[in-house]
C-alpha positions in Angstrom: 44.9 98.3 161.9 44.6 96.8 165.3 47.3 95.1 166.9 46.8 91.3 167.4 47.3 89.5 170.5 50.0 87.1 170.8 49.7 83.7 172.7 52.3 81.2 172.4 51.8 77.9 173.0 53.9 75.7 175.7 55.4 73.5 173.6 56.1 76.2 171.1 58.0 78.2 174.3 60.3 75.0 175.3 61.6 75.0 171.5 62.2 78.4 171.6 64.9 77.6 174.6 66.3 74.7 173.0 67.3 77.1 170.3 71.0 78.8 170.1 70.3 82.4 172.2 71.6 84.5 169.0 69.0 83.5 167.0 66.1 83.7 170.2 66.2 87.2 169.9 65.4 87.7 166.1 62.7 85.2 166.3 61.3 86.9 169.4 61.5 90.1 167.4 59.7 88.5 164.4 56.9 87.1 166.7 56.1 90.7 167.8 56.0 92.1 164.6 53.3 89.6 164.0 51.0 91.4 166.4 50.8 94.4 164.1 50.9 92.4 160.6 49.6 89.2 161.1 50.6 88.0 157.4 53.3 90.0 156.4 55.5 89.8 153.0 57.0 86.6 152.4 54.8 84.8 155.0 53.0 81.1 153.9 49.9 79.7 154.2 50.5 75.8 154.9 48.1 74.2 151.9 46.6 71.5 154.2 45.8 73.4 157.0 44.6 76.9 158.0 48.0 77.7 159.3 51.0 80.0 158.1 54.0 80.2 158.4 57.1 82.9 158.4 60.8 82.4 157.7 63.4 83.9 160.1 66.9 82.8 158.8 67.3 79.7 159.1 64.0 79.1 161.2 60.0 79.0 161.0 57.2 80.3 163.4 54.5 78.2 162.1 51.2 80.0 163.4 47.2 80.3 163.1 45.5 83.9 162.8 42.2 84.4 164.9 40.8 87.8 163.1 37.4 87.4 164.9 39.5 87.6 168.0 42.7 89.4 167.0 44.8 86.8 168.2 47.6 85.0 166.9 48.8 81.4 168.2 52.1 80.3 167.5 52.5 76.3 167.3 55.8 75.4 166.3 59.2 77.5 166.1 62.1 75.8 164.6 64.6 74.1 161.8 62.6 73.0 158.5 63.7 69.3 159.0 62.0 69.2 162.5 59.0 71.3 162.4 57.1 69.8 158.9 57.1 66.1 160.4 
């Protein structure tokens, strides 16, 4: 399988370093397993969109899969009660 290319959007990056910097590094992890398995175990495709979305303890990397282009583009990365509204 070949490995996807991950972009990250601005906004996505500024919310990643509003976030406490133990959790940073798991999330970070998690974003760069997505490059080899785009929609792993226990990831969610959002129903009104073509989005998905992955849980990392208490946090989610909501994110759209390009296979045409291998890419992956993460939108959003935080707390439940923030990043659904």
């Amino acid at each position: 399988m070949a490995n996807y290319k991950i972009v990250i959007k601005l906004s996505a990056v500024r919310e990643l370093k509003e976030l406490p910097k133990k959790d940073v590094k798991r999330i970070t992890t998690k974003i760069a397993k997505l490059a080899k398995d785009p929609r792993p175990h226990g990831c969610e495709k959002l129903s009104a969109q073509e989005k998905y979305r992955v849980r990392q303890g208490n946090y989610r990397i909501v994110y759209l899969v390009e296979d045409d282009d291998l890419i992956v583009q993460i939108f959003k990365i935080g707390h439940p009660r923030d990043i659904y509204r």
